[in-house]
Residue, then its C-alpha position, 0 to 999 in steps of 0.5 A: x962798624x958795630x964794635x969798632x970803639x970796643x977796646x977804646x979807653x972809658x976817656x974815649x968813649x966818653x968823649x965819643x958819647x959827648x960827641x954825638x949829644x952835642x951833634x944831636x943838640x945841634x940837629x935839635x937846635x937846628x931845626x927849632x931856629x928852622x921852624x921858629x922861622x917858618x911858624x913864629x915864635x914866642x906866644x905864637x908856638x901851638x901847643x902842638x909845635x912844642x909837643x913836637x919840639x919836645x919829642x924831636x929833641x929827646x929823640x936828637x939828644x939823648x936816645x940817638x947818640x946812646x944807641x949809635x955809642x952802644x953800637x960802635x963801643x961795644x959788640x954786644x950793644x943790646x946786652x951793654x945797654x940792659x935790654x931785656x925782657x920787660x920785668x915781672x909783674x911782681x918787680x913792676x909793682x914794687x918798683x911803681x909802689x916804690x917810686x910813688x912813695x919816694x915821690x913824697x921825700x923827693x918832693x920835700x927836697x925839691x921844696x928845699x932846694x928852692x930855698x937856696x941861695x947862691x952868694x951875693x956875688x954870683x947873683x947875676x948867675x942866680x938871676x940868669x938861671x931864674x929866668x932860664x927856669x921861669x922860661x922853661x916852666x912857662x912852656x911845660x904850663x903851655x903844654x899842659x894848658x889844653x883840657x881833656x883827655x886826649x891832650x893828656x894822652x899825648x902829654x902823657x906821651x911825650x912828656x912822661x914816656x918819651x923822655x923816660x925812655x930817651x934818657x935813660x937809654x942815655x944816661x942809665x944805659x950807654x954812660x953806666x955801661x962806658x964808666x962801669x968798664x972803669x970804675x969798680x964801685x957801683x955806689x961811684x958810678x950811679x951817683x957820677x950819673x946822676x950828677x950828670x943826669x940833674x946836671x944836664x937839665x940845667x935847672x938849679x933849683x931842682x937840681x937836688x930832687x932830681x939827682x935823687x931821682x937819678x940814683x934810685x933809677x940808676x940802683x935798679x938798673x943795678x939791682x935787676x940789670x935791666x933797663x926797663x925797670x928804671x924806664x918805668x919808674x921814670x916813666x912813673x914820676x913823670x906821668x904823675x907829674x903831668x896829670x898833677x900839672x894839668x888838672x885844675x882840682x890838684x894844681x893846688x893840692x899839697x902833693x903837687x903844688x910849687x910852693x908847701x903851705x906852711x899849715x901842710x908841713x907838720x903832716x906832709x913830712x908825717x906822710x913823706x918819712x912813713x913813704x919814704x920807710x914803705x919805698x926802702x922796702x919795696x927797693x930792698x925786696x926788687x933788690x933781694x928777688x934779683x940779688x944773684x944765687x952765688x951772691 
């Protein structure tokens, strides 16, 4: 069966990984009815039953349909996904320094993507994505409401690890590779795939920092041609994310509030663009040690 779609059309393809996510999606839906039924919903869902939830659907939705696809489109699925041996430690750091520092920019993004505002007319779409957004934070806040460091561990674990890993096999992995086969401009592909990649996480108003997030994952995929290096800065800018959220003393600090204090801005912005010179820097070099000999 491995190789069986490999000479199919991108379209085809496409459709094939569209397929398995929505069977993945329905498998996780599935289940959540299920177990809503069996353990309650509402306030009544354990910190733990959400961890699980969340671990099973990355599992369902996006890590299964990319691996089953890679298998059956291509004959050679590890090297169509990327994987390799994991990167140098030198490419780690840079690659770790560079997402840390661009997090300060893309934070800024994201203060002004909540400003935003649809038209009049389409304010009951507004409202509805509002809500959907409100839910949503409410149950990440749920998950990172236990104090200590095991809970932090396992949110770490699910929330910053596997969701790094499941996604970008996905997303940085099997789409990459299905448009690559069609279209020549790399610039074309790693933009579509994270459009796609904020698109999927039907959240408007991060809809913007998080199509950043996409393409800075998807140019090292392209720079090293390994899967792991976009892993690790997924990996990155979520764990910070969680340790932020769940530690009271920086809830309310500049870096990981919701909302930026307007007697923070003037410096905030100082920091972010002396961060955001720093990250092209590390990038340029990942770029340069992996550019290949005869280019």
């Amino acid at each position: 069966m491995k190789g069986i779609f490999s000479r199919n059309s991108c379209l085809a393809q496409l459709a094939l990984l569209l397929g398995a996510v929505a069977i993945g999606f329905f498998f996780a839906s599935v289940a959540t009815v299920v177990a809503t039924i069996a353990f309650g919903g509402g306030d009544d869902f354990s910190v733990a039953f959400l961890q699980a939830a969340q671990f099973a659907s990355s599992v369902l939705v996006f890590l299964l349909p990319a691996l089953f696809v890679a298998w059956i489109c291509s004959e050679h699925p590890v090297k169509f996904l990327n994987i390799r041996s994991f990167p140098d430690v030198r490419t780690l750091a840079l690659v770790v320094a560079a997402t840390l520092l661009l997090s300060l920019a893309v934070s800024l993004t994201g203060w002004l993507n909540e400003q935003m505002r649809l038209p009049e007319f389409l304010a009951p779409i507004e409202r509805m994505m509002r809500e959907a957004e409100d839910a949503s934070a409410a149950m990440v806040a749920k998950m990172l409401s236990q104090e200590g460091l095991l809970p932090l561990l396992v949110n770490i674990i699910v929330i910053a690890a596997t969701a790094a890993v499941c996604e970008e096999f996905l997303f940085r992995g099997t789409l990459t590779s299905i448009l690559m086969r069609k279209i020549s401009s790399t610039h074309t592909v790693v933009w579509t795939v994270a459009i796609v990649f904020s698109a999927i996480h039907f959240q408007f108003y991060g809809f913007v920092p998080r199509m950043l997030l996409g393409a800075l994952l998807g140019y090292l995929l392209v720079w090293t041609r390994n899967i792991w290096a976009p892993i690790v800065a997924h990996f990155v800018n979520n764990a910070v994310a969680v340790v932020g959220m769940s530690d009271k003393r920086l809830k309310d600090n500049a870096f990981f509030a919701e909302e930026l204090p307007a007697d923070d801005a003037g410096w905030f912005v100082a920091v972010a663009a002396v961060g955001l010179i720093a990250a092209v820097w590390c990038l340029r070099t990942v770029r340069n040690l992996h550019k290949p000999a005869n280019a």
